[in-house]
C-alpha positions as CSV (number, residue, x, y, z in Angstrom):
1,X,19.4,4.4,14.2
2,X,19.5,7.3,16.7
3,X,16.9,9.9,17.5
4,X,18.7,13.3,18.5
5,X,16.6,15.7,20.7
6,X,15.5,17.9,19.2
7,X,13.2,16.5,16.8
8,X,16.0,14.8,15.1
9,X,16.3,11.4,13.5
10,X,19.0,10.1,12.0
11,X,18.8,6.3,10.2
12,X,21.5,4.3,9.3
13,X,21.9,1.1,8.0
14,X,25.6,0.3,9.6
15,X,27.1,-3.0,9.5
16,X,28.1,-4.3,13.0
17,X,32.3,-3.9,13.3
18,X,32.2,-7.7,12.5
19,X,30.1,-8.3,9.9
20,X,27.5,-10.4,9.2
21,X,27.9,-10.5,5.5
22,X,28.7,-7.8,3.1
23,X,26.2,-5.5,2.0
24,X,23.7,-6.8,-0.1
25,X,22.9,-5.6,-3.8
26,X,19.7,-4.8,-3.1
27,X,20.9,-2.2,0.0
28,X,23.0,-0.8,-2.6
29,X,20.3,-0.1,-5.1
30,X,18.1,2.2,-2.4
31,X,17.9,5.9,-1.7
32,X,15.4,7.4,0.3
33,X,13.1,10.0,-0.7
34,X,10.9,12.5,1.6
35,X,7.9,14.2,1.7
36,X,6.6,16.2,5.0
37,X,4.2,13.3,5.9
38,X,6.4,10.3,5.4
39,X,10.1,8.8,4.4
40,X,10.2,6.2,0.8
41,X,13.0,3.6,-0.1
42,X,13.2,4.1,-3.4
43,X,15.2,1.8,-6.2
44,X,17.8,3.4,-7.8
45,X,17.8,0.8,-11.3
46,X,15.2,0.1,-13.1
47,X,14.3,-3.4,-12.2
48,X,10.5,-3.1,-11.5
49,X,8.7,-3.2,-8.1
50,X,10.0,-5.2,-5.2
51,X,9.5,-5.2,-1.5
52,X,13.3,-4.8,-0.6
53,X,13.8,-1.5,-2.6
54,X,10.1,0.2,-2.1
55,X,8.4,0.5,1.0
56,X,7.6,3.2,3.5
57,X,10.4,3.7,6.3
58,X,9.1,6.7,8.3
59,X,6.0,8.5,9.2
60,X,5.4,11.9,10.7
61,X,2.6,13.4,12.9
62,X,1.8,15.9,15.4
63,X,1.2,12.9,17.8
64,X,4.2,10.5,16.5
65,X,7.4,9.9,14.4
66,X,8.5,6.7,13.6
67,X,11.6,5.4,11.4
68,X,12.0,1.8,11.0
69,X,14.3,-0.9,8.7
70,X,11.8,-2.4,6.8
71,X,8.0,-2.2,5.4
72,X,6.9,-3.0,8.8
73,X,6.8,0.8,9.4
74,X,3.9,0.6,7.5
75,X,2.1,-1.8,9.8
76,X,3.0,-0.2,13.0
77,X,1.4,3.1,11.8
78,X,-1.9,1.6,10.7
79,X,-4.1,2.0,13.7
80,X,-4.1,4.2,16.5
81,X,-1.3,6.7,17.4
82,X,-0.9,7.1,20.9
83,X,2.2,5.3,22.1
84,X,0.4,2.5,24.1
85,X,-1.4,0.9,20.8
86,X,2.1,1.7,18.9
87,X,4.2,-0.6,21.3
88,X,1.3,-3.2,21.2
89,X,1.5,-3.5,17.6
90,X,5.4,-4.0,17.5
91,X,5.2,-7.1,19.3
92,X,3.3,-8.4,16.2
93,X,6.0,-7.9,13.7
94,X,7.9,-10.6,12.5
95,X,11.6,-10.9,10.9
96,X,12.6,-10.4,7.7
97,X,12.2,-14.0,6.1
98,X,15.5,-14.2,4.9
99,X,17.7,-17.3,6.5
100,X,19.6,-18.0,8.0
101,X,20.3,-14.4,9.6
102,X,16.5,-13.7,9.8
103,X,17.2,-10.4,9.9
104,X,15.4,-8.2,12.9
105,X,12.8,-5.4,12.3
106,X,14.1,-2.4,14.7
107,X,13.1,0.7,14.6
108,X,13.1,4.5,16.5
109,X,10.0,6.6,17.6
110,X,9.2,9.7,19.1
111,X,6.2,11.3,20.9
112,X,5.6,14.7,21.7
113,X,8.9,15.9,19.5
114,X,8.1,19.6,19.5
115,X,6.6,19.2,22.9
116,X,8.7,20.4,26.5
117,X,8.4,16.7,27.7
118,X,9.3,14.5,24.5
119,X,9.6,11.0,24.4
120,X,12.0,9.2,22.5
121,X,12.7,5.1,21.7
122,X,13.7,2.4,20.1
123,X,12.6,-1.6,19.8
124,X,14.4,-4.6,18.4
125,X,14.2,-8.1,18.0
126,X,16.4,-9.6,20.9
127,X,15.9,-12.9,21.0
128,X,14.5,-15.8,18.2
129,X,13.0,-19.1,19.1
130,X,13.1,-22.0,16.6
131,X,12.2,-21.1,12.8
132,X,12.3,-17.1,13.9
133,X,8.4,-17.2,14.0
134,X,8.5,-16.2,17.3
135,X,10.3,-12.7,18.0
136,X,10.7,-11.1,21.8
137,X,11.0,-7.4,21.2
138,X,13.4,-5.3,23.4
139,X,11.9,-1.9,23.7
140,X,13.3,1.2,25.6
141,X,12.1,4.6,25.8
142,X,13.1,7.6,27.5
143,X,11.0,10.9,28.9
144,X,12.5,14.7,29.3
145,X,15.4,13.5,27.1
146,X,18.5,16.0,27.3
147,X,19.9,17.5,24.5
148,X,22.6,15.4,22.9
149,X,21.0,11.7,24.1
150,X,19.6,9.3,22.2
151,X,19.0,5.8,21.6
152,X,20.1,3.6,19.2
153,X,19.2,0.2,18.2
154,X,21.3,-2.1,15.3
155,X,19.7,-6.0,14.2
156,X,22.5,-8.0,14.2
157,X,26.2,-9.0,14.8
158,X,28.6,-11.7,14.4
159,X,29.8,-14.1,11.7
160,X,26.9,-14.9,9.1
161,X,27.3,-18.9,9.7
162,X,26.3,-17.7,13.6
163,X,24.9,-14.8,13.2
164,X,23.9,-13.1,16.6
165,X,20.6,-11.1,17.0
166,X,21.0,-7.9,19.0
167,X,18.5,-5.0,19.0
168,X,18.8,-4.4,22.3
169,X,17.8,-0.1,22.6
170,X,20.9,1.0,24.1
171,X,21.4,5.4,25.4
172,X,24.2,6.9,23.2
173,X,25.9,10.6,22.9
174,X,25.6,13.0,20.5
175,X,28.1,15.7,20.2
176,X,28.1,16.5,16.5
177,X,24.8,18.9,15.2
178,X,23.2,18.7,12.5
179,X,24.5,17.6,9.4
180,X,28.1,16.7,11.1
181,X,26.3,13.4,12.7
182,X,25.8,12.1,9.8
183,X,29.0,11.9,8.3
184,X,30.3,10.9,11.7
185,X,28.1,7.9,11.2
186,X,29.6,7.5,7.9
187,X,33.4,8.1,9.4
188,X,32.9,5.4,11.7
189,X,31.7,2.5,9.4
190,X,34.4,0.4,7.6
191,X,34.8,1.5,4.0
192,X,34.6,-1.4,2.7
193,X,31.1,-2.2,4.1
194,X,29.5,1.4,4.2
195,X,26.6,1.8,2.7
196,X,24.8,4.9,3.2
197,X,23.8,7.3,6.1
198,X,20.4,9.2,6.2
199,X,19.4,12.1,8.5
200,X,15.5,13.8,8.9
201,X,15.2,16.9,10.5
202,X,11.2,16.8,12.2
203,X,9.2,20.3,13.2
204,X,5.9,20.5,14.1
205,X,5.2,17.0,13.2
206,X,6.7,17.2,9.6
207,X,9.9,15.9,7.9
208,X,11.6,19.4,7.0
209,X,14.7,18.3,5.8
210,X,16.6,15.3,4.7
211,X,20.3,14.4,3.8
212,X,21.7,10.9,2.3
213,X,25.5,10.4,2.2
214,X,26.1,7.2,0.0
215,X,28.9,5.2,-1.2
216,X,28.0,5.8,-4.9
């Protein structure tokens, strides 16, 4: 997941060059929807309501944007907004209970996006202890960000019998504008396990825009 200055996000859900595991059904059966307050996962079959296939992924304010990889978006947001409380509360957030990968809650925030001094970053689980009930975040950020930085954060790599936990917020380069990252994004994930790419466009604390390129 990458914020790109600015007042850009862009969400992916890439598998790492060596997968962990195929993609899931359930990742296949998602699309995300928009409004100018807030991102939706959405199912795409009629199966009735379930947690992995509905549930808030992004918010949008004049203070603060965040895009996460699960519900826990949701939780992050409740409270106050300034960036202090926000990084406080993401320490709290637990892993996906889904062993034996456990899979890590990352996410991407921004402060001050349509501000001259913006601040942009990322957290991610980077390290488990025992039964995954105890998480140490990695969080980065990054002040007067120039254009075509950003940060980007992935949950995990390796082989699913030893799966490795990264989300470790790491600077990356952006060349490509708007909507030529995304498909980038897509160029550079093996077929065989894309799944989709996402991009928001943010102004004035909104989501204006949004684009999904899918394998379906």
């Amino acid at each position: 997941m990458n914020i790109l200055p600015p007042a850009r996000l862009i969400l992916t859900g890439q598998e790492s060059t060596k997968p962990s595991a195929v993609p899931s059904d359930s990742s296949k059966q998602r699309r995300i929807e928009h409004s100018p307050a807030d991102l939706r996962v959405v199912s795409t079959v009629d199966e009735g309501f379930d947690d992995l296939r509905h549930y808030p992924s992004g918010f949008a304010s004049s203070e603060l944007t965040l895009v996460a990889n699960g519900d826990h978006a949701e939780s992050i947001w409740t409270g106050e907004k300034d960036l202090g409380s926000v990084l406080t509360r993401v320490q709290g957030i637990a892993p996906e209970p889904d062993p034996p990968i456990w899979t890590p809650r990352i996410g991407v925030f921004g402060s001050g996006l349509d501000s001259s001094d913006p601040i942009i970053g990322a957290f991610g689980a980077c390290s488990v202890v025992g039964d995954a009930s105890t998480v140490c975040h990695s969080i980065s950020t990054l002040r007067n960000v120039p254009a075509g930085v950003a940060i980007s954060v992935r949950t995990y790599q390796g082989e699913i019998q030893q799966p490795l936990v990264d989300g470790v917020p790491r600077l990356v380069h952006i060349e490509d504008d708007w909507p030529e990252a995304i498909r980038r994004i897509r160029d550079n994930v093996r077929s065989e396990l894309f799944v989709s790419a996402f991009g928001a466009a943010v102004c004035n604390g909104q989501f204006t825009k949004a684009q999904v390129i899918s394998n379906s």
